[in-house]
N, C-alpha and C positions, 0 to 999 in steps of 0.2 A: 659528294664533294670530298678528297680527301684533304687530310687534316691530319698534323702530327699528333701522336699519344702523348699527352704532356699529364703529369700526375696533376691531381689537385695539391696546393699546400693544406701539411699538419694543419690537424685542430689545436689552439691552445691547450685546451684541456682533452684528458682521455675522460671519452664517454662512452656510454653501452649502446648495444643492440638490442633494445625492448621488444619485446616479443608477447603473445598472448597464449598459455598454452589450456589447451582440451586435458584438463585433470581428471576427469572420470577416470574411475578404477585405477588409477595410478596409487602406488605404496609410496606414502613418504616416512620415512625413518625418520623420530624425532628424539632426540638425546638429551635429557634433563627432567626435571621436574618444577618449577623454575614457572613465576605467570606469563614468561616468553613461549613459554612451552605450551602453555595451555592456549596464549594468542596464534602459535602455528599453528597446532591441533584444529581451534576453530575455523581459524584459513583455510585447514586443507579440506576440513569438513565442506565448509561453504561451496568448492571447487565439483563436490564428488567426488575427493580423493579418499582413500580407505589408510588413516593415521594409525602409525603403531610406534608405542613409547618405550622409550626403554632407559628406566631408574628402579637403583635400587630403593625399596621404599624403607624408608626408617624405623630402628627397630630398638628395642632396650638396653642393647648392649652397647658401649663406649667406644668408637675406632679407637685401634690403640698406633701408634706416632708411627710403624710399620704400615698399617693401611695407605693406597696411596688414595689420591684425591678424586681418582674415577671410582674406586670404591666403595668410600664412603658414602651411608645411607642418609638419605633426603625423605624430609615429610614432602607428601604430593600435594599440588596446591590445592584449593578446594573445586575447581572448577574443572582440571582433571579426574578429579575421585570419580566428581558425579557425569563426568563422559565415561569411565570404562563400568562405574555401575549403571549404566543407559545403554549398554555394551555397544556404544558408538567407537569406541579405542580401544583396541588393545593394548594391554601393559606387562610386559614382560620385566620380571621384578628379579631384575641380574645388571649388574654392568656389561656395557657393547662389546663386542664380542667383532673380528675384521671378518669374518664368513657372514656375520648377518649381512652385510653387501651383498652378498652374493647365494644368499638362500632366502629370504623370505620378501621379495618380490613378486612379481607375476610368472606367472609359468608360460603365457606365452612370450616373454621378453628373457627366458631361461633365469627366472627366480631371481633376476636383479632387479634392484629396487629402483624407483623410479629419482628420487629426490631425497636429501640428507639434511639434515637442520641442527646442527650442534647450540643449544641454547645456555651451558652452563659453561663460568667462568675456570677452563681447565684450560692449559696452554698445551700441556702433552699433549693430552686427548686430541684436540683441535686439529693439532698438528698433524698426528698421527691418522685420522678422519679424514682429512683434507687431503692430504697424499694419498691419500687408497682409491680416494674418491675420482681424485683428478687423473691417478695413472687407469683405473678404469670407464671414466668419463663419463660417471655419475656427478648430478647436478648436486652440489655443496655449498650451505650458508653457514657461518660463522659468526656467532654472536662479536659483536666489538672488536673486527678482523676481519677488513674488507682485503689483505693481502692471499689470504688461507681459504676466500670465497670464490667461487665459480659462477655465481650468482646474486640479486640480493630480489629483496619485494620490495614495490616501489607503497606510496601512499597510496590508496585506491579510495576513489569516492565509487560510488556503486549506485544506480536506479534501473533498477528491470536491466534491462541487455545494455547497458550503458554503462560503462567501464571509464574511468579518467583517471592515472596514473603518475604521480611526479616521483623524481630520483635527485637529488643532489650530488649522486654516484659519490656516498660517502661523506660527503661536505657538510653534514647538518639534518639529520633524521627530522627534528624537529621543525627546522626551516620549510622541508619539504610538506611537512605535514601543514602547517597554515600555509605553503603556497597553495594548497590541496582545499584548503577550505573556504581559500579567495576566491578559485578558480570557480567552484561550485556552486557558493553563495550568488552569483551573477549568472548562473544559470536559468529559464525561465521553470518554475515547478511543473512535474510533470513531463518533463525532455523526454526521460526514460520509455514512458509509455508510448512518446508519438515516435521515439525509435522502432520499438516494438510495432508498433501499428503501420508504418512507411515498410519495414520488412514483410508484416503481413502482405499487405499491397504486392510487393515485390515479385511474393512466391507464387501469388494467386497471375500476375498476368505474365507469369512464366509458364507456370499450369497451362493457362487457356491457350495461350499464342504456341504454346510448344504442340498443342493439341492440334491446333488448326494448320499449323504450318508444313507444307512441300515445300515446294523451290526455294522457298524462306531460311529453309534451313542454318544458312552459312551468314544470312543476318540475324539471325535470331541469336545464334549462338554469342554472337561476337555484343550484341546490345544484353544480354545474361552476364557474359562475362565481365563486362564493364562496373567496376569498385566494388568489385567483390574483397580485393586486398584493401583493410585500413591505413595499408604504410604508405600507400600509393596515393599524391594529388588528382585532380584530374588531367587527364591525357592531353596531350598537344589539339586530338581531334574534336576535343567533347563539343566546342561548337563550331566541327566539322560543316561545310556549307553542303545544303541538299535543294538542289535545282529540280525545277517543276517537273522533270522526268524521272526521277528518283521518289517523287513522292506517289507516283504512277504505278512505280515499282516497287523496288523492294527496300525503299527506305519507310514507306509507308506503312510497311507489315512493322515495324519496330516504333510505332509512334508512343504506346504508351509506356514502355520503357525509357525511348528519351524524354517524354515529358517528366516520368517522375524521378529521372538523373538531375532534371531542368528544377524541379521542385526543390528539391535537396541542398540543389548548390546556391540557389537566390533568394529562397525564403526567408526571410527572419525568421532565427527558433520561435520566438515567443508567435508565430503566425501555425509555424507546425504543429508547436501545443495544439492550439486552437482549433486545429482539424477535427474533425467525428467520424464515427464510422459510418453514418449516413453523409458525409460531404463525399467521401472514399467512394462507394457506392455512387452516387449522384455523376463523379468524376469520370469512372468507369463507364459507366452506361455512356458518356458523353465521349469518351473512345474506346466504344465497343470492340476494337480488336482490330484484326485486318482480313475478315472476308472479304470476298471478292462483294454479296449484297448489303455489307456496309461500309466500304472501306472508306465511300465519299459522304457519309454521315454529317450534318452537321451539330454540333455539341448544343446540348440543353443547357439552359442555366440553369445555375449553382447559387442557392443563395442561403446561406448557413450564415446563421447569428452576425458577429463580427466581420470574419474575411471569408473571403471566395475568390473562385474564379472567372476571370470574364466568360459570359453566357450569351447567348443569342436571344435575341426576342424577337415576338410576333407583336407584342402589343400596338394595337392603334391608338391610344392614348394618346389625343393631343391637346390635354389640359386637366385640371382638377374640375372637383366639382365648382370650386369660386372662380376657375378661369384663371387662374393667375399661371403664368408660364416663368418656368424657374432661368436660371442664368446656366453659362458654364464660364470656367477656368482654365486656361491652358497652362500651365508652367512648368517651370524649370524645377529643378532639386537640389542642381550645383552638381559638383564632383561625385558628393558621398558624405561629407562628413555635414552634420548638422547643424554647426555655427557659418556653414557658407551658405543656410537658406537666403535669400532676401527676405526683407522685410513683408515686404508685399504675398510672398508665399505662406510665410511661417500663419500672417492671419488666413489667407486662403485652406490651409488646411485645417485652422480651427475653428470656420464655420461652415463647412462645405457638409452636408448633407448625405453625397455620396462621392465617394474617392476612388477613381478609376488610375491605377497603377502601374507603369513600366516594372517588370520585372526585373530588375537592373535597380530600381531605387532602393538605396541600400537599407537596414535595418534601423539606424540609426534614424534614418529620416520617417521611415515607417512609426518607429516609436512614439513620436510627437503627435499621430494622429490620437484624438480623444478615443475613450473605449465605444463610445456611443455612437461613433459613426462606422459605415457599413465601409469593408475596403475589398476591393475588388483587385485581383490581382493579374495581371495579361498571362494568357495561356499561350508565350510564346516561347517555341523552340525550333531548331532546324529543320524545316520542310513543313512550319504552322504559322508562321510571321503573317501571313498576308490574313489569316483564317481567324487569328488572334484578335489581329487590329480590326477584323469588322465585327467581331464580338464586342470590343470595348467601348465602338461606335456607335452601336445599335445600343449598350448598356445606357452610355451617357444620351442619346437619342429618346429614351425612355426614360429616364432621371428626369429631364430637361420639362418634358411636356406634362410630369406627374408636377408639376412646379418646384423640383429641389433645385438646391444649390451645387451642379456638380463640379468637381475637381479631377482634370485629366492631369495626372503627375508625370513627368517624365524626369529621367535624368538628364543632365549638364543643363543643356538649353535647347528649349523646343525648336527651335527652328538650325539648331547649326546639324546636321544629322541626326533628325529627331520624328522625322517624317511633319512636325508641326504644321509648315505650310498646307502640305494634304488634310489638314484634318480641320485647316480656317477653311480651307473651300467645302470640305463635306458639310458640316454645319451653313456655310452659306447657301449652298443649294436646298438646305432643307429648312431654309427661310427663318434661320437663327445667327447670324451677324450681329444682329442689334443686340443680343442677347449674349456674345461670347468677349472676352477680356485675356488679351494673352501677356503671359507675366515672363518675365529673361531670367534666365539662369545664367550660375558661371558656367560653365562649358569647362568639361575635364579636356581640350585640346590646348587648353592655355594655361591651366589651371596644373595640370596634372604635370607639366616640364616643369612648373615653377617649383612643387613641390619635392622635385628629384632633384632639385639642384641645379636644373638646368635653363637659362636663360634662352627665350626663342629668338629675340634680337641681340646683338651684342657691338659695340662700335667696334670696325676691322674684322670683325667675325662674319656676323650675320644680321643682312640687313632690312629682311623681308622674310616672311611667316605664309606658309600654305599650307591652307588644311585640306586634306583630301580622304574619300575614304577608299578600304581597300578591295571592297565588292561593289560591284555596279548593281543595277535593277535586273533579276530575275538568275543572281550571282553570277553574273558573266563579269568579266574582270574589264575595270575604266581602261581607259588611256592613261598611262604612267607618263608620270611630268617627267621631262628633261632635268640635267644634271646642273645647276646652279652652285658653285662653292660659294657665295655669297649667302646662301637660302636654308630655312630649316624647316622643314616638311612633317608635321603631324599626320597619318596615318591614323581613322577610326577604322571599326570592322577588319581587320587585317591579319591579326594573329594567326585566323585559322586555316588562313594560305599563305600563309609566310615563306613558302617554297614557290609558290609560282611569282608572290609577288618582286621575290627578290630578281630572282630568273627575267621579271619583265623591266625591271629597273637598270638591271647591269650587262641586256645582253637584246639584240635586235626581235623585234617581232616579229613570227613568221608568215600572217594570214592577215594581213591589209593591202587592200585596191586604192588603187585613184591616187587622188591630193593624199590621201592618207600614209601612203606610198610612198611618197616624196620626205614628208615630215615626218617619217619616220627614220628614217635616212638620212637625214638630220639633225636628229635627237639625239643630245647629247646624252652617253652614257652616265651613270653613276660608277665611281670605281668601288671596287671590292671593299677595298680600306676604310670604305666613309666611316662614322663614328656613328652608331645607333643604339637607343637604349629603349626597353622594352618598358612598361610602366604600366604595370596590376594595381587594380584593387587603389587607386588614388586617392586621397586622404583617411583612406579607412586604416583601422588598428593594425591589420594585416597586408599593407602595402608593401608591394616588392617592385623592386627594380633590378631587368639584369644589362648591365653596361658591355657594349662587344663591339662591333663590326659587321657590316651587311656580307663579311664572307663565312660569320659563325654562328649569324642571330638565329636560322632555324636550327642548326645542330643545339643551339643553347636551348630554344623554347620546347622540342623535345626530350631531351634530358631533364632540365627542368621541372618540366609539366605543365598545366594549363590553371590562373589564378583567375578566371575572367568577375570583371572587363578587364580589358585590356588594351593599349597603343602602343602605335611606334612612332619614335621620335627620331627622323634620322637625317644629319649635318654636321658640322665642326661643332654648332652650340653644344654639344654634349659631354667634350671634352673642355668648356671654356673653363670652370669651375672642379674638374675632374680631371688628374690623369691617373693613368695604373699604377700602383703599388707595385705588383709583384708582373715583370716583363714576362712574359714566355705563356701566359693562362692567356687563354682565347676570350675569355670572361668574367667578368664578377658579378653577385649578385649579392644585393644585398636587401635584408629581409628582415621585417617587422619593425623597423628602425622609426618609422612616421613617428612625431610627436605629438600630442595631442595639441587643440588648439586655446592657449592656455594665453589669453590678455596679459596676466600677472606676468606669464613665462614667456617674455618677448615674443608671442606670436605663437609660440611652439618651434619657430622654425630653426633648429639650429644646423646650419651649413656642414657642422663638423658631424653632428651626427647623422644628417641624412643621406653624408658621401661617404661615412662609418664601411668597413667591407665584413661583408656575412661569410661568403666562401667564397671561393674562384673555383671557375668548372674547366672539365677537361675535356679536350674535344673527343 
C-alpha cells in the first residue's frame, strides 16, 4: 500500500547508537597513568583487547615551569605497575607522540590502532587527540569531555554471556551506575548461565537440523537467522500462523527452533534459570528434529524438579492407593498483571498440587506460584497448538486420578477465547464434571482498551462492544463483521495476519457461494480511516500501544516489531480519549508508559500518562 515518506519527529534528547563490539586483538591506546587508566586497561583486558600505555613515569628531577603538562612525569598507579610487570600491558615510558595512531596498531588494519582513551586532565592534549582521532576515524574517549568524544562506555553489569549496559549519554555517570545496579539487583541469579545454556541449545539444533536437512534448506535457514541481532524485537511474523499443511511440510522441519524462539520470548527468566541440562536433553529428544521416521513423534514428559513442559502420558492410573480422586481447576489470570488475579484464583494457585500453564501467563502471575509446587508449562507454538493442548490434558488427566489438586491456568478468561469450553467437555467425558470448578478471569478484551485509554462504549461514540477473534479453527480466516460506526470491535489472535485481516475488513471477498454470497454483498465495508490501536503486552511493565488507522496498522506493526500478546482495537472509541499531537505521522506509539497498580496511587491509572507519546513512526 503506498504511503507518503513522512520523517519521524526529533527526539527530545540526543542519544547514541549502542553497539556491542568483538575486541579480540584489538589495540586500544591508553594516555595517562591515572586509576581511570588502570580501570580502561582492565576493560580492555577483560574484552581481549591487547592495552598499550603511554606515560611518562616519574623520575627525580623537578619539571621546570617550561615543561608543558603532557610532559610532565607521573607516578604509575599501582594496579598499572603490576599489569606491565605481569607483562599484560605495555608501557611505553614517553609522552604521545600523533604517529602512534597510526603505527602501532594491527598490521592487518595497516598499523592503526583500534581505540583511543585519553584519561588525564590535559585540555591541549585532549584536544589535540581528538582531532587526529576523529579526522582519521579512530574511536576516542575523553575523560570529563563528552564534546572531544567519539564514543563513551556505558555501566556494564556482566554474567557469563550477559551483558547489560546503561548510558545517561553524559547526564550523570553516577546516576547511570545505580540505574545499573537496580536493573541487576531484580535479575533472577544465575540469568547468565541459562543464557549461556539456551545458546548451547541453539547451536546444537542448528548442527542437527542443518545436518539433516534437503528441501529444508530455505526454511531452515530463515528459522537460524531469526534474533540473531540483539537490536532487533521480534519480527511482525514470530507468531506467523502455520496451517495443518505446513506442518506436513516444511514448517515442520523448523519446529525445534520455533519452539525455543517460543521459550525465550514467554518464559519467566526465573523459570529459564530453572532449566538443566537434563530438562534440555529430555526437551530435545521430545522433538527429535524433522526426519522423515520421526517427524510425527509424539513428545515424552518432561518432569524436572520445579517447571517443565507439558508431556504426554500413558498412565492408567485411575486413583491412589486410598482411592481418593483429586479435583481440577479451570481459571483465568486476568490480563497480566498480578493484582487482577481474583480472589478465588490467587487461593487456587496456592494450593493446587500441580499447575498446568498457558504459556502466555505472564511472569508476574507465575511468580505467586509457591516453590513447592510442580509447574508445567504448554509447549505451544505455531504448527503445535493442538499437540500442546492434549499434552496438558492428558497431564492434568493423570494429576487428577493420582488424587492431586490440579490447576489448568490460562490467561484473561477461560472461556472468552481460551478454548475453556473444550476442555469442561474433555474432563466430562472422562467422567470428571463432578470433580471440575471453573473460576472467570478479566479477559484482556476489556481489560486491555481500558488500560490504553480507551473506552469500549461511549455515549455518541460507541454503543455496543464485539469481540471477535482473528484466526478461525485450523487458521482459516472467520467472517469479518460488517462496518458499524456506532460499534468497537476487539480483535484476539490477529496480529499475525494483520494484512489479510485488514484486506477482509475494508474490501469484498472473493471465494463465497450461496446466502453467503448475498451477504456479502451487503456487508458493509469498513473505511480505511477507522481509528485502531494495537495493544501489546497489557498491564505488564512493558506495555505498548501503537495508535494509527486500519490504512497504516500493518506498515506500523512491521516496523515496529512484534510484543506479543497482542490485540486490535478498532472504532471511533479509540480517539474518544486520544487525538494526535503531531498531524502528518501515520502513527504513534507509545511505550513502557503502564503504571503500576498502586491502591495509594489512584489505581496506577493516570489518563495523562498512559496517552503520554513515545515516538511517531513513519510510513
Amino acid at each position: 500500500m503506498a504511503s507518503p515518506n513522512l520523517p519521524t519527529a526529533p527526539s527530545a534528547y540526543h542519544t547514541t547508537l549502542l553497539t556491542a563490539q568483538d575486541c579480540r586483538e584489538h589495540v586500544h591506546l591508553i594516555i595517562g597513568s591515572n586509576p581511570l587508566a588502570a580501570s580502561r586497561v582492565s576493560q580492555s583486558l577483560s574484552v581481549g583487547a591487547r592495552p598499550i600505555l603511554i606515560a611518562p613515569v616519574e623520575s627525580d628531577m623537578t619539571p621546570t615551569a617550561a615543561d608543558s603538562q603532557q610532559n610532565q612525569k607521573r607516578e604509575l598507579h599501582h594496579s598499572l605497575a603490576n599489569y606491565i610487570s605481569s607483562g599484560a600491558l605495555t608501557h611505553l615510558d614517553r609522552p604521545f607522540a600523533d604517529e602512534d595512531l597510526t603505527r602501532l596498531g594491527r598490521s592487518e588494519v595497516d598499523n592503526v590502532v583500534d581505540a583511543v582513551f585519553v584519561t588525564q586532565h590535559d585540555h591541549l592534549l585532549a584536544e589535540r587527540v581528538s582531532a587526529l582521532c576523529k579526522r582519521k576515524r579512530i574511536p576516542v574517549n575523553v575523560l570529563d569531555n563528552p564534546e572531544l568524544c567519539s564514543f563513551s562506555l556505558l555501566s556494564v553489569h556482566v554474567d557469563g554471556p550477559l551483558q547489560i549496559g546503561v548510558t545517561t549519554n553524559g547526564r550523570g555517570c553516577k546516576l547511570a551506575s545505580r540505574i545499573r545496579r537496580e536493573v541487576a539487583s531484580a535479575l533472577p541469579k544465575g540469568l547468565g548461565a541459562a543464557c549461556a545454556r539456551l545458546g548451547d541449545v541453539r547451536k546444537r539444533i542448528i548442527t542437527e537440523d542443518a545436518e539433516a536437512r534437503t528441501a529444508a534448506e530455505s526454511a531452515i535457514a530463515a528459522a537460524v537467522n531469526e534474533g540473531v541481532d540483539d537490536s532487533i524485537d521480534q519480527s511482525a511474523t514470530f507468531n506467523k500462523l502455520v496451517t495443518e499443511l505446513d506442518v506436513q511440510a516444511e514448517a515442520a522441519k523448523t519446529r525445534r527452533m520455533r519452539w525455543l524462539a517460543q521459550v525465550c520470548e514467554y518464559w519467566p527468566l526465573k523459570k529459564l534459570v530453572e532449566i538443566t541440562d537434563d530438562d534440555v536433553e529430555s526437551i530435545l529428544q521430545a522433538y527429535p528434529g524433522f526426519s522423515s521416521d520421526n517427524s510425527s513423534a509424539s513428545p515424552q514428559p518432561v518432569t524436572s524438579g520445579a517447571v517443565s513442559e507439558g508431556g504426554s502420558s500413558s498412565s492408567t492410573t485411575t486413583t491412589t492407593s486410598n482411592g481418593r480422586i483429586g479435583r481440577i481447576f479451570l481459571a483465568g489470570s486476568g490480563p497480566g498483571h498480578p493484582d487482577l488475579l481474583t480472589r478465588a484464583t490467587y487461593k487456587a494457585i496456592q494450593s493446587a498440587d500441580l499447575i498446568l500453564a498457558d504459556k502466555l501467563v505472564p511472569s508476574g502471575v507465575l511468580d505467586m506460584i509457591p516453590r513447592r509446587t510442580p509447574v508445567s508449562i504448554a509447549r505451544k507454538f505455531p504448527g503445535n497448538a493442538d499437540r500442546a493442548q492434549e499434552e496438558l490434558l492428558e497431564q492434568a488427566l493423570e494429576g487428577v486420578r493420582a488424587g492431586k489438586t490440579v490447576l489448568r491456568l490460562k490467561q484473561g478468561d477461560p472461556f472468552i477465547y481460551g478454548r475453556g469450553g473444550e476442555e469442561v467437555a474433555f474432563f466430562r467425558e472422562h467422567g470428571l464434571g463432578d470433580r471440575l470448578v471453573v473460576l472467570p478471569g478479566i479477559t484482556s478484551s476489556l481489560s486491555a482498551p481500558l488500560f490504553a485509554g480507551i473506552p469500549a462504549t461511549q455515549r455518541d461514540v460507541s454503543d455496543q462492544v464485539l469481540i471477535c477473534t482473528g484466526t478461525g479453527k485450523k487458521g482459516k480466516p472467520p467472517v469479518p463483521p460488517e462496518y458499524v460506526g456506532s460499534r468497537t470491535v476487539v480483535f484476539l489472535m490477529a496480529l499475525h495476519r494483520i494484512g489479510g485481516l485488514v484486506k477482509e475488513l475494508t474490501t469484498r471477498l472473493e471465494e463465497v457461494d450461496g446466502v453467503a454470497e448475498v451477504q456479502e454483498k451487503q456487508r458493509a465495508l469498513w473505511p480505511l480511516d477507522t481509528p485502531c490501536a494495537v495493544i501489546e503486552r497489557a498491564t505488564c511493565p512493558d506495555q505498548r500501544v501503537i495508535r494509527t488507522t486500519l490504512r497504516y496498522v500493518e506498515q506500523a506493526i512491521e516496523q515496529e516489531g512484534s510484543r506479543p500478546p497482542g490485540l486490535l482495537v478498532v472504532g471511533r472509541a479509540c480517539e474518544v480519549l486520544y487525538t494526535p499531537k503531531q498531524e502528518g505521522h501515520p502513527w504513534v506509539v507509545e511505550d513502557g508508559q503502564f503504571k503500576d497498580l498502586d491502591v495509594e496511587d489512584s489505581l496506577g491509572l493516570s489518563l495523562d500518562a498512559t496517552l503520554g507519546v513515545a515516538h511517531t513512526g513513519a510510513a
